[in-house]
Every structure is written in C-alpha cells, then in structure tokens.
C-alpha positions in Angstrom: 0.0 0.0 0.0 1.3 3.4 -0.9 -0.5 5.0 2.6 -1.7 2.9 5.9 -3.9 5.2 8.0 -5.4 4.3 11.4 -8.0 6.6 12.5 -7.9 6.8 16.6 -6.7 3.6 16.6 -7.7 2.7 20.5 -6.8 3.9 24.0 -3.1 2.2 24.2 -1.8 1.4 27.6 1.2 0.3 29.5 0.4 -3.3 29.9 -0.7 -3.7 25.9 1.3 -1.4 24.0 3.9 -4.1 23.2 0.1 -5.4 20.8 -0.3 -2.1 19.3 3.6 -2.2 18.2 2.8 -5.6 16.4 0.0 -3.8 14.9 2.8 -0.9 13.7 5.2 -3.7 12.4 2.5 -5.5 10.5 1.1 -2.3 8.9 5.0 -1.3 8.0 5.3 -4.7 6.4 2.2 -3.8 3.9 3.8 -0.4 3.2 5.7 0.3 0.5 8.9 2.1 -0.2 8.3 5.4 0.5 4.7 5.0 1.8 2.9 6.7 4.8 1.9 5.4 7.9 -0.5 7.5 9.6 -1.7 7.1 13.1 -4.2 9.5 15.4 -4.4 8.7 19.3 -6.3 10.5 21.7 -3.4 10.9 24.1 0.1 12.3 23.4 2.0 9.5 25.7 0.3 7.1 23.1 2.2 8.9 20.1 4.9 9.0 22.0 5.2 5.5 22.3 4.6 4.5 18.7 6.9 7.1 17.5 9.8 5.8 19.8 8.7 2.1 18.6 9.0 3.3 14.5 12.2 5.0 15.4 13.9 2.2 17.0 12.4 0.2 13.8 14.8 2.8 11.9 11.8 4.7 10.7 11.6 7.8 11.0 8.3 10.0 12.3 7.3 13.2 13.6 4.0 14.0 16.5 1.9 16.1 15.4 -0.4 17.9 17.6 -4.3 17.7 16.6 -5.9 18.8 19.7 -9.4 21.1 19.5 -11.7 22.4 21.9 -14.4 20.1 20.6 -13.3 17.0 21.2 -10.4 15.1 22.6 -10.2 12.1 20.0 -7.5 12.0 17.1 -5.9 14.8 19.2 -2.2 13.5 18.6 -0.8 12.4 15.0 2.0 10.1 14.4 3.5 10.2 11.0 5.6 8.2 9.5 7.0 7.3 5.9 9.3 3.8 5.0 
C-alpha cells in the first residue's frame, strides 16, 4: 500500500502497547517504499510511544499535535514514511 492510516486507533496502555507495536510492524510490512503510515491517538504519551517504537524500527516520524476544543479524539498524530 502506498499509505496505511489508522483513524484513533484505541486507548493504548502500559500493559498492551507491546500489541499495538505488532499492529505498527505488521502495517510497515504492507507499506511500500516510500509510503505513509498514519496514526491519530487521543493521548500524546500514546504517540509518544509509537513514534519511539517506529524510530527504533529505523523509521523515522514526527508527532503532530491535533488537539481542539471540541473533542479530545485524534488529538495526537503520528506520522511516519518507510
């Protein structure tokens, strides 16, 4: 796929973040060369996470901060590109 997008993906916590990185690494493996991996979470220690994950996969990614006043779901966006 040239672009994998997960739209507020799930609450990711402590104990089960290590299944949410499987969900990264299978998603990456679907991407091509070049594609986009795009993530939102509703909290910014969730993108933090992912984004350390990818980067220790040697992919790089930025945060990027979505948050409104109307609602506190895909408030945080991880973006990344194989």
């Amino acid at each position: 796929f040239d672009t994998v997008i997960g739209f507020m993906i799930g609450t990711i916590y402590e104990f089960d973040k290590n299944i949410w990185f499987s969900i990264v690494d299978e998603s990456l493996k679907v991407l091509k060369k070049n594609g986009f991996l795009m993530l939102t979470l509703r909290k910014k220690q969730e993108a933090e996470w992912i984004l350390e994950h990818l980067n220790e996969s040697g992919i790089s990614a930025e945060i990027i901060d979505n948050q409104d006043n109307q609602t506190n779901y895909d408030s945080w966006i991880c973006l990344a590109q194989k």
